[in-house]
N, C-alpha and C positions, 0 to 999 in steps of 0.2 A: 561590280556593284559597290557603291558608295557607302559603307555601315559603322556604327561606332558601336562596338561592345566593351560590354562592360561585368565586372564579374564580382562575386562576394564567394567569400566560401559555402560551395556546395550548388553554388548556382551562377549563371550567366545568362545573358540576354545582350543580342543584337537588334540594333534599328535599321531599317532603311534609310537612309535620309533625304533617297529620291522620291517618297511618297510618305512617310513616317510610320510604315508595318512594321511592325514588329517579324524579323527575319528569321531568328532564332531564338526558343526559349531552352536551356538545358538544366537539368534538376540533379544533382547524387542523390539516392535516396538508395539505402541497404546493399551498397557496391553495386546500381544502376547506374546508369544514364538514360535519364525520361526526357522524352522530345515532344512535349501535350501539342504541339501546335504544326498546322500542315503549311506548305507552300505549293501553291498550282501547279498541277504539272509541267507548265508551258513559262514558267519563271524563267528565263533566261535564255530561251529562244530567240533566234536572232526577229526582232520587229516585223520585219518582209512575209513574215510567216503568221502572223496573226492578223483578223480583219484592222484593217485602219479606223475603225470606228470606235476601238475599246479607250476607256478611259484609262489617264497611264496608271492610277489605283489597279484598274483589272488586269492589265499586260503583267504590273509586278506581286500581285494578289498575294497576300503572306498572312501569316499568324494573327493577329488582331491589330483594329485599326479604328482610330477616331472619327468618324460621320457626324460632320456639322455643317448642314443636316443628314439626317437619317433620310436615306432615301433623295429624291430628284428637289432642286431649290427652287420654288415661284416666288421666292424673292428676288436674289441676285443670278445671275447667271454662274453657273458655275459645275462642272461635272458630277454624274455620280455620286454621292456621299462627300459632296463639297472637298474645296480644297484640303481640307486634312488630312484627305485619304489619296489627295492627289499630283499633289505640289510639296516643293521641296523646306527641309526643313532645316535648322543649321543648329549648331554646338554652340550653348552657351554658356555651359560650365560642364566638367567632367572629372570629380575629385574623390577622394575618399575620403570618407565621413569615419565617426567613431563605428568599428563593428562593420563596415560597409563601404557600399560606395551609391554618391549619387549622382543622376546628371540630368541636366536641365537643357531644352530643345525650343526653339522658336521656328515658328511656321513663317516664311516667308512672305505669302500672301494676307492679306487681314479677312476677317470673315464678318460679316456685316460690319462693317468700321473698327471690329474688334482683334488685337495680338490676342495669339495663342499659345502659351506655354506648355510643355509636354515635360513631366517630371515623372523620372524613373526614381527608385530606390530600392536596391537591392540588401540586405542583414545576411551576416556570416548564420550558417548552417537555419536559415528560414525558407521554406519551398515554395516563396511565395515572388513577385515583380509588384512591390505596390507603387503605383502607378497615379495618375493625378492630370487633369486638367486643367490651365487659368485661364480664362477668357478676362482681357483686360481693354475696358473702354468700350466702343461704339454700341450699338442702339439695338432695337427691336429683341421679339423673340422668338427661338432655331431650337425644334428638335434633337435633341444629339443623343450617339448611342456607340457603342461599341461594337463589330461586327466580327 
């Protein structure tokens, strides 16, 4: 699997970049390690093994994920919880920041005529991935949600 992680003290988080789930969340918290977030059980199954109908979001189904739209599109064509949850996404910066580190992801496909930017940010000893989306240019308006 294709993932870029990224880490701050006390916390880390992976993306997919084959659909842009979020793959892994981990947290320190009191000498744990917290894992809030689940991945399907069927995540890395060989293909041959699941119905050919699923959307590739649901084949690699992970921790949370961007829906734009929420739910099926009668506008454009497009799977499942639109391309964000479904199409691949790529590295557009990956540095560390003061206290941190952040990284910024572009969706390869456009979603109503519009680029997607995906922006993580993780803070040294904060339990938190704040997280961010830009929808930049094209028209209409799309549902979106987090799932």
């Amino acid at each position: 699997m294709d993932t870029l992680s990224i880490n701050a003290k006390g916390i880390s988080v992976s993306l997919d970049l084959a659909v842009g789930h979020i793959a892994a969340l981990e947290i320190e918290a009191d000498g744990r390690r917290l894992k809030p977030l689940h991945r399907a059980p069927w995540v890395g199954s060989p293909r041959a093994t699941l119905p050919q109908n699923l959307p590739e979001g649901t084949v690699r189904l992970s921790g949370d994920f961007l829906c734009a739209p929420f739910s099926t599109s009668d506008v454009e064509a497009a799977p499942l919880h639109g391309w964000t949850a479904n199409s691949e996404w790529d590295v557009v910066e990956s540095s560390a920041i003061a206290g941190g580190w952040r990284a910024v992801f572009r969706l390869r496909r456009k979603v109503m005529g519009a680029s997607v930017d995906k922006v993580f940010t993780l803070r040294d000893n904060h339990p938190f991935l704040y997280q961010e989306h830009i929808f930049s240019g094209g028209s209409g308006a799309i549902s979106v949600a987090h799932h």
